[in-house]
N, CA, C and O atoms as a GROMACS GRO file, in nm:
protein
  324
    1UNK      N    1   2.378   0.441   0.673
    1UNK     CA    2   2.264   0.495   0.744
    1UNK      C    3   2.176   0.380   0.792
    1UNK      O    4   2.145   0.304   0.700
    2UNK      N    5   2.118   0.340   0.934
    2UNK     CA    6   2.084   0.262   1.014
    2UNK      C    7   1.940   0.318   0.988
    2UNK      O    8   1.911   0.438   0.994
    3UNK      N    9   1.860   0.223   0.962
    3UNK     CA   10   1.678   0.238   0.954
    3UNK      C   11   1.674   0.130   1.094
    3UNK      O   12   1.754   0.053   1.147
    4UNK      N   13   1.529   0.173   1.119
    4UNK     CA   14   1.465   0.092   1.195
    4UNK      C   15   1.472  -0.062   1.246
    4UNK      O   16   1.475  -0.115   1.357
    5UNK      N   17   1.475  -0.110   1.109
    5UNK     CA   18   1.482  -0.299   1.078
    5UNK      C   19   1.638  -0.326   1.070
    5UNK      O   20   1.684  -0.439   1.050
    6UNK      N   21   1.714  -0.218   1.088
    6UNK     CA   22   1.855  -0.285   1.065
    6UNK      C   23   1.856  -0.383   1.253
    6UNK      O   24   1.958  -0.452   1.256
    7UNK      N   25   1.803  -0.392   1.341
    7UNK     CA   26   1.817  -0.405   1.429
    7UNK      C   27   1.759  -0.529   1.444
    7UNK      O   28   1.834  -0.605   1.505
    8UNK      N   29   1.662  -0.575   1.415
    8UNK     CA   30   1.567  -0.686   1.382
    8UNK      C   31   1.657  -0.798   1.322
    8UNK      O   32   1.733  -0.790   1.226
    9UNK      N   33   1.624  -0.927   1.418
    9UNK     CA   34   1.651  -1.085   1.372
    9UNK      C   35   1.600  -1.088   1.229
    9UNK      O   36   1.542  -0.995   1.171
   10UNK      N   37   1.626  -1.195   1.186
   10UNK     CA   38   1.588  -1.232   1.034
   10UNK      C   39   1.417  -1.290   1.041
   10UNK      O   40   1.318  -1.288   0.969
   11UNK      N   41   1.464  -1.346   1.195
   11UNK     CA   42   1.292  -1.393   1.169
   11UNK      C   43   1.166  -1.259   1.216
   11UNK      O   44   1.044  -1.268   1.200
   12UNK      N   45   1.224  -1.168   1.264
   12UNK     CA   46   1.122  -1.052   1.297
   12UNK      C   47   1.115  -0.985   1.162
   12UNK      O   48   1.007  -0.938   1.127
   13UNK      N   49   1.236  -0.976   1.072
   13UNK     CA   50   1.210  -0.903   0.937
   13UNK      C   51   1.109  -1.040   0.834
   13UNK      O   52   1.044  -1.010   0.734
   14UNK      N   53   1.115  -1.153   0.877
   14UNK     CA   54   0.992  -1.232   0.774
   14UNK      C   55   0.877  -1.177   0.845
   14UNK      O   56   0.777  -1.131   0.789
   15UNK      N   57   0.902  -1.187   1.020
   15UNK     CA   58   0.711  -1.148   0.992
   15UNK      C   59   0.648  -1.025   0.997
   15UNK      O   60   0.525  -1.021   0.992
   16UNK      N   61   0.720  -0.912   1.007
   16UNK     CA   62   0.715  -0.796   0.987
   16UNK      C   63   0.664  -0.832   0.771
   16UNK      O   64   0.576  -0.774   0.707
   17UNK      N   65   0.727  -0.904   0.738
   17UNK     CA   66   0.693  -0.889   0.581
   17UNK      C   67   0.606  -0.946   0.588
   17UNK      O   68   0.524  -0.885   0.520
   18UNK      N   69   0.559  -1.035   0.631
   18UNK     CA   70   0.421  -1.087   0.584
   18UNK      C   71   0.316  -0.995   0.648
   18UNK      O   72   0.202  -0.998   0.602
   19UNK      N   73   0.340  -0.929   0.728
   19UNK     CA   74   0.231  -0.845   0.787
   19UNK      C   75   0.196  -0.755   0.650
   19UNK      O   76   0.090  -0.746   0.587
   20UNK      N   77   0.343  -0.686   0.625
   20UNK     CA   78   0.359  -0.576   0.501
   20UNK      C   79   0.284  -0.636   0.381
   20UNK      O   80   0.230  -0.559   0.301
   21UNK      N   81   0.278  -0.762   0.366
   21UNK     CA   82   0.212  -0.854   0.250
   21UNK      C   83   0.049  -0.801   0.286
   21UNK      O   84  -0.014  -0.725   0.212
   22UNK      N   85  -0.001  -0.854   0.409
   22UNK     CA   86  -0.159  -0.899   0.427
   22UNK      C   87  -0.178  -0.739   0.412
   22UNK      O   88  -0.290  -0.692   0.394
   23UNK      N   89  -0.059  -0.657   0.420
   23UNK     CA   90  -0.144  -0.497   0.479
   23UNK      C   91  -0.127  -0.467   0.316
   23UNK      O   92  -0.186  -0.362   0.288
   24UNK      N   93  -0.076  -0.518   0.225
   24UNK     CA   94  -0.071  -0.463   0.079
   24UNK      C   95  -0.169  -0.522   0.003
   24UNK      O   96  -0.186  -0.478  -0.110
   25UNK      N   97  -0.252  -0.632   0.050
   25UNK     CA   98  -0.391  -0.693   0.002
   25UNK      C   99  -0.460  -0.616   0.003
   25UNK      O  100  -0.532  -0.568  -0.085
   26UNK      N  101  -0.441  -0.585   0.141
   26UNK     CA  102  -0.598  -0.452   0.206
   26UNK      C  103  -0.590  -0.344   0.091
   26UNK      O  104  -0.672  -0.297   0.012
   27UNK      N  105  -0.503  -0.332   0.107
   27UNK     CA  106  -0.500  -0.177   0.016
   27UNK      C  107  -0.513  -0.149  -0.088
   27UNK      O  108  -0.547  -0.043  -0.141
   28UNK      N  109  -0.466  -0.321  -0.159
   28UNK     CA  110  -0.489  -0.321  -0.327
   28UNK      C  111  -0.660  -0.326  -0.341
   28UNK      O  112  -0.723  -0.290  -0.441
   29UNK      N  113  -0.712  -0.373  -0.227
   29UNK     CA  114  -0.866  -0.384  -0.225
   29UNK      C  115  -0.918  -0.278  -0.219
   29UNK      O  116  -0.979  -0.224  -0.311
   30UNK      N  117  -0.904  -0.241  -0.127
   30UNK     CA  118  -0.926  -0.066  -0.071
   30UNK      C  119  -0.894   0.030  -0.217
   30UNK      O  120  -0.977   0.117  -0.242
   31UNK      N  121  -0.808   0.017  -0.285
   31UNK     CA  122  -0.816   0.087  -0.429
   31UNK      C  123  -0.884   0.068  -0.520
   31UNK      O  124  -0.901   0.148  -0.612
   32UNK      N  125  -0.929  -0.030  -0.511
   32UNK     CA  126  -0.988  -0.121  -0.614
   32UNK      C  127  -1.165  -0.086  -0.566
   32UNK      O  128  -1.248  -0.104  -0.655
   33UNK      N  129  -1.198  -0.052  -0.468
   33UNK     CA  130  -1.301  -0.056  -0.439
   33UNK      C  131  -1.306   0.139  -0.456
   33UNK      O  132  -1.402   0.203  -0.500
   34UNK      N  133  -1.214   0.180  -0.420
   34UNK     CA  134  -1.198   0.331  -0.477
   34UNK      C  135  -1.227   0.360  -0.594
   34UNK      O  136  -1.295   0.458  -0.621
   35UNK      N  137  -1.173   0.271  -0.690
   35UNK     CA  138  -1.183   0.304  -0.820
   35UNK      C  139  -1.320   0.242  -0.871
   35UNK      O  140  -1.388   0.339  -0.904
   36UNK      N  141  -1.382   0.142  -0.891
   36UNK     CA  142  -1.466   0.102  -0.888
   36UNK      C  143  -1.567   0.198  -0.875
   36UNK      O  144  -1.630   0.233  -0.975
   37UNK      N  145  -1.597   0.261  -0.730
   37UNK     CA  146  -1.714   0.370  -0.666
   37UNK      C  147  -1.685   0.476  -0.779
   37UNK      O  148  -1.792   0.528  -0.812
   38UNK      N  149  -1.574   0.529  -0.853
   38UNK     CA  150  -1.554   0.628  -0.913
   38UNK      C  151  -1.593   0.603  -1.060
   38UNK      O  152  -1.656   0.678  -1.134
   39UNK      N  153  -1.542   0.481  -1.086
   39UNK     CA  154  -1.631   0.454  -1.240
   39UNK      C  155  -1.768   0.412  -1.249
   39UNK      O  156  -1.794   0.359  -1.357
   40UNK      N  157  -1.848   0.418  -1.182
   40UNK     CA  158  -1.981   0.387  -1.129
   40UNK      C  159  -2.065   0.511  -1.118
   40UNK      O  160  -2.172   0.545  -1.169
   41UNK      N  161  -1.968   0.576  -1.020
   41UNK     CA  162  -2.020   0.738  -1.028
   41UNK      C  163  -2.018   0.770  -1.158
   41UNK      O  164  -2.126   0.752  -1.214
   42UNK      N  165  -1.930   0.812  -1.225
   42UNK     CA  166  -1.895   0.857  -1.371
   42UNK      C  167  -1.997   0.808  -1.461
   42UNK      O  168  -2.051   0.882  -1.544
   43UNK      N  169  -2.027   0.679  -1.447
   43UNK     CA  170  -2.139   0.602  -1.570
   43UNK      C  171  -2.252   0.682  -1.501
   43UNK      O  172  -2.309   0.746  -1.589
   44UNK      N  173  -2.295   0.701  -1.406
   44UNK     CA  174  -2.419   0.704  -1.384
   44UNK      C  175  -2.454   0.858  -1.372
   44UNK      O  176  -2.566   0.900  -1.403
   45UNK      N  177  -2.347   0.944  -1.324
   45UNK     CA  178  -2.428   1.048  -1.299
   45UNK      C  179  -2.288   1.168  -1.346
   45UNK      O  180  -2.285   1.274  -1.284
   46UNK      N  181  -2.194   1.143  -1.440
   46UNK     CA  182  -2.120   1.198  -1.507
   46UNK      C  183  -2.056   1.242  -1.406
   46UNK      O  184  -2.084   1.214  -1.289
   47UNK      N  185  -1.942   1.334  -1.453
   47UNK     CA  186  -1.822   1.442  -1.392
   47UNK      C  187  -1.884   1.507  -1.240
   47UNK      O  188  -1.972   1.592  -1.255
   48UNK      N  189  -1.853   1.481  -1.124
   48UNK     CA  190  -1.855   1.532  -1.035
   48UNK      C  191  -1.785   1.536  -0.939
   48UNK      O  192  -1.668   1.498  -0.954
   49UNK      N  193  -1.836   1.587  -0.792
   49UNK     CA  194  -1.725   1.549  -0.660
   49UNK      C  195  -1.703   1.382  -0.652
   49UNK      O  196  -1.600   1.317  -0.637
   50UNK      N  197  -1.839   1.340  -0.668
   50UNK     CA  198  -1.819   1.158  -0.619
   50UNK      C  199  -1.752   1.098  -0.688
   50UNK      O  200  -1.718   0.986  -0.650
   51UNK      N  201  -1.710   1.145  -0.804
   51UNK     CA  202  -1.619   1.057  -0.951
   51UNK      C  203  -1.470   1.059  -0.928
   51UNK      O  204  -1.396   0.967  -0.962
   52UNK      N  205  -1.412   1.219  -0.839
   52UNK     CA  206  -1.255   1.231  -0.814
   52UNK      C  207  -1.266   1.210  -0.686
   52UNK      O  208  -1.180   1.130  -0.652
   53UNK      N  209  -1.339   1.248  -0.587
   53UNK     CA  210  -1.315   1.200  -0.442
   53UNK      C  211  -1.244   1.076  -0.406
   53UNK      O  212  -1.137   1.082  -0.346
   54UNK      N  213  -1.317   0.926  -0.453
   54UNK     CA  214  -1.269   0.830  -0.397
   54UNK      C  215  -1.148   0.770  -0.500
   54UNK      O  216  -1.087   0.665  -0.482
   55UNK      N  217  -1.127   0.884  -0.637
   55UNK     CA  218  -0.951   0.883  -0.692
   55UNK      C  219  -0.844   0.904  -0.622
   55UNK      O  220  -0.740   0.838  -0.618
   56UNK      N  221  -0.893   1.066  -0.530
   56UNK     CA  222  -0.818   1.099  -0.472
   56UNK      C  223  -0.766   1.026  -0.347
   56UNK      O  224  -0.648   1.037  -0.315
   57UNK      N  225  -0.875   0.932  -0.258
   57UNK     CA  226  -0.858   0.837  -0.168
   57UNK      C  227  -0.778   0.698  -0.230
   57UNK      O  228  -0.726   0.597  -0.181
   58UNK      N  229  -0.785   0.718  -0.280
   58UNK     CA  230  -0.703   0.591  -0.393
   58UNK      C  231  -0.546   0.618  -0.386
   58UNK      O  232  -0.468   0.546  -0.324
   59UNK      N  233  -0.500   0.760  -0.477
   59UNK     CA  234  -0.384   0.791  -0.453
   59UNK      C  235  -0.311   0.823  -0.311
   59UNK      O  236  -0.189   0.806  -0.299
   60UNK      N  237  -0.375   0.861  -0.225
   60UNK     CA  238  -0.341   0.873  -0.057
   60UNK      C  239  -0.345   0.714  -0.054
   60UNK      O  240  -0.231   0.668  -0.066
   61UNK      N  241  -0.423   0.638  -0.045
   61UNK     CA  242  -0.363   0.521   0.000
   61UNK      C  243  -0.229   0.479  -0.089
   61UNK      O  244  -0.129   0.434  -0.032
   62UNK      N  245  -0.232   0.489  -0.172
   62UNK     CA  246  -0.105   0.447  -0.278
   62UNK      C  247  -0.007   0.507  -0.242
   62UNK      O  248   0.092   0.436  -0.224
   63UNK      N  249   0.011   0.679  -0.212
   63UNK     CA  250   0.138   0.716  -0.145
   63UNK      C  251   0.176   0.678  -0.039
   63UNK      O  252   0.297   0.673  -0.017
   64UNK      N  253   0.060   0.632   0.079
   64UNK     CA  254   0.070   0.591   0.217
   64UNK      C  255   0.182   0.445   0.236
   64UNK      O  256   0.268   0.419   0.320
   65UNK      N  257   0.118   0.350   0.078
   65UNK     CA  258   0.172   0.231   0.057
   65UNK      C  259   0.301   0.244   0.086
   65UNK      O  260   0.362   0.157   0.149
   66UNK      N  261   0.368   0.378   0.035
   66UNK     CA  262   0.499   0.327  -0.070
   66UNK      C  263   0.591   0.377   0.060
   66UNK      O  264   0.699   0.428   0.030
   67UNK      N  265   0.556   0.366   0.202
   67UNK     CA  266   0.661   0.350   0.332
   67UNK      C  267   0.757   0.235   0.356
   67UNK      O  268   0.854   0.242   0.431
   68UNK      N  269   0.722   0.137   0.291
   68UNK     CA  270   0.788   0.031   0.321
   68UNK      C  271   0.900  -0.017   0.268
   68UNK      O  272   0.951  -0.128   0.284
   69UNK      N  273   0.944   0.092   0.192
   69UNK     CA  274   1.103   0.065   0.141
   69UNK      C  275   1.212   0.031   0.226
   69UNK      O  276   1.300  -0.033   0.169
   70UNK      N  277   1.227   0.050   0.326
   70UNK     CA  278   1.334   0.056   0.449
   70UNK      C  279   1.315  -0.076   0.497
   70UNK      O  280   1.416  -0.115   0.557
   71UNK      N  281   1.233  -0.152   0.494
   71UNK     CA  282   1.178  -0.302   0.531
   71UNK      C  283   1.247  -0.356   0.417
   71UNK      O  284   1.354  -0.416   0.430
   72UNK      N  285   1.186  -0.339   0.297
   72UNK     CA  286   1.278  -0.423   0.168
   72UNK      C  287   1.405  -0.416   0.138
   72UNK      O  288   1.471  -0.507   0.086
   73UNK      N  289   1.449  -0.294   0.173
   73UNK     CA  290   1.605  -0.304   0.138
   73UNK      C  291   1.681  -0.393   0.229
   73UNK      O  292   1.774  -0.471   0.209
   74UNK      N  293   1.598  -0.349   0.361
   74UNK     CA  294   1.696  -0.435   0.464
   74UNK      C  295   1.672  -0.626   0.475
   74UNK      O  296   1.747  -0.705   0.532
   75UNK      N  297   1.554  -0.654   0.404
   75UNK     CA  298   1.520  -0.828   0.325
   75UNK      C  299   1.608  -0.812   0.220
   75UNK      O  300   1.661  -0.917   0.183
   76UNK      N  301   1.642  -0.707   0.157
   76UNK     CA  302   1.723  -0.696   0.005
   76UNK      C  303   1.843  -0.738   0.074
   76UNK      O  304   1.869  -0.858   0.067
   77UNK      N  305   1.921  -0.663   0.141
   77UNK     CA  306   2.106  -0.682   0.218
   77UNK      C  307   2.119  -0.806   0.300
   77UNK      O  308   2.224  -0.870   0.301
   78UNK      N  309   1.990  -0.846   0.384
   78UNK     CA  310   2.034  -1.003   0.400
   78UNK      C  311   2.021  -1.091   0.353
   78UNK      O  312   2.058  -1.202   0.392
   79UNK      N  313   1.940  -1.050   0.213
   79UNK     CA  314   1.924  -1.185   0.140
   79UNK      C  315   1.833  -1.318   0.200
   79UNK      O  316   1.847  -1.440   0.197
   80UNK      N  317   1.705  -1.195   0.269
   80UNK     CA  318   1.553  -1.312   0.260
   80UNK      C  319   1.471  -1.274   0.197
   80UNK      O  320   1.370  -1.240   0.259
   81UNK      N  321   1.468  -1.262   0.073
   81UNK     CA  322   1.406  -1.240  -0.065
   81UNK      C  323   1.267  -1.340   0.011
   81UNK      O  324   1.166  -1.365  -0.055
   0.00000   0.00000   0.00000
């Protein structure tokens, strides 16, 4: 079964990964700043909408993350780890 990147030079699949790199910073930030707002909420003003809201924005970005398998396998089969 042919994905997207099977088509791609070796050097379009490195910078396609480093993009996938800088865009997995953002996001580890972007969670991190999710979670953060939510334990903040929680200390300060207990159990509410503001405490699971930006959890729930947390896990949407985290499922959003996990697209990029089809990029790694195809760095996995040519062997540019």
């Amino acid at each position: 079964m042919e994905n997207k990147y099977s088509n791609f030079t070796d050097e379009e699949l490195l910078v396609e990964k480093k993009k996938m790199n800088k865009n997995n910073i953002f996001i580890a930030f972007v969670i991190g700043i999710c979670i953060g707002i939510s334990v903040y909420s929680l200390v300060l003003k207990g159990v509410g909408v503001y405490s699971f809201l930006p959890l729930f924005l947390a896990f949407l970005f985290y499922k959003g993350n996990k697209k990029n398998t089809a990029l790694l396998e195809e760095l996995q089969n040519r062997n540019l780890n």
